[in-house]
N, C-alpha and C positions, 0 to 999 in steps of 0.2 A: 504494500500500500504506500510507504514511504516514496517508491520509485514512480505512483503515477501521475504526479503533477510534474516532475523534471521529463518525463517521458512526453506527456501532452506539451508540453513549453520545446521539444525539440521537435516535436511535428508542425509542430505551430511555425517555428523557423523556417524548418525545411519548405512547407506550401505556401507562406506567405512572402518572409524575405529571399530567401536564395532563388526562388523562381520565379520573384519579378524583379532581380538585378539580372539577370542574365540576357545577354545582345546574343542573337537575336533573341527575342518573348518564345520561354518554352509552355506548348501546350500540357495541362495534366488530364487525362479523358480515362474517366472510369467505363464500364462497358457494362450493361444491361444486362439482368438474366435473359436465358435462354438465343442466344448470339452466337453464330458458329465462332467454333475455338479458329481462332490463325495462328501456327504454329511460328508466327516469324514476327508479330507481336506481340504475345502472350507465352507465357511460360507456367506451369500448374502439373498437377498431378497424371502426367497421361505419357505414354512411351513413345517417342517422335518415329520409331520404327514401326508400329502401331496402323495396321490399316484400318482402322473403325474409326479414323481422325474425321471422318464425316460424322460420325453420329455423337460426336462431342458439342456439348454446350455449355457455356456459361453460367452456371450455379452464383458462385458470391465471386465478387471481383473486388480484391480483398490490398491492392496498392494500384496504382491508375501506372497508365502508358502515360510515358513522359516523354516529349519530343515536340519538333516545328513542321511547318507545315503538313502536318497530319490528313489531313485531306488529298493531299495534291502528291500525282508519282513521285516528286521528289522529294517524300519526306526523309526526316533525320530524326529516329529514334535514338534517344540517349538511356531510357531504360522501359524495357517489358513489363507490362503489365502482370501482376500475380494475380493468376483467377484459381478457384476450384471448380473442376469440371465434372459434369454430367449427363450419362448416358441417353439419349434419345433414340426411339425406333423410327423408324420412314415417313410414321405421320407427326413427329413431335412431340409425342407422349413419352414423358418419364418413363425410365425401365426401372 
């Protein structure tokens, strides 16, 4: 308990000061449940060897993808998103 007001006060830094001194402005983008997993944004519980990377989805997205122009081909991811993933069948339904 000791540890969780220093703990909240270095998150606080991290998303507020350090990420809006930085040239250029980095994006922080959480991602939504049920969103297919991208293995080249996202990093989580799932075997990148792994052929069912289709039927992975998005559970709790538990640190945001950090990076600049997020949107646009030429983005620049500076760190992966941590998500917990979750099995889906062909129509979308929870396994």
């Amino acid at each position: 308990e000791a540890m969780a007001p220093k703990l909240v006060q270095d998150i606080y830094k991290l998303f507020w000061f350090r990420l809006n001194v930085q040239e250029p402005v980095v994006q922080p983008t959480l991602f939504e449940k049920n969103i297919k997993i991208d293995p080249n944004i996202m990093n989580g519980n799932w075997d990148d060897d792994d052929g069912d990377i289709n039927q992975l989805r998005v559970g709790i997205c538990y640190f945001p993808l950090i990076g600049r122009d997020l949107a646009s081909p030429n983005r620049k991811v500076f760190t992966v998103a941590k998500v917990f993933s979750r099995v889906t069948n062909e129509s979308d339904e929870e396994v």
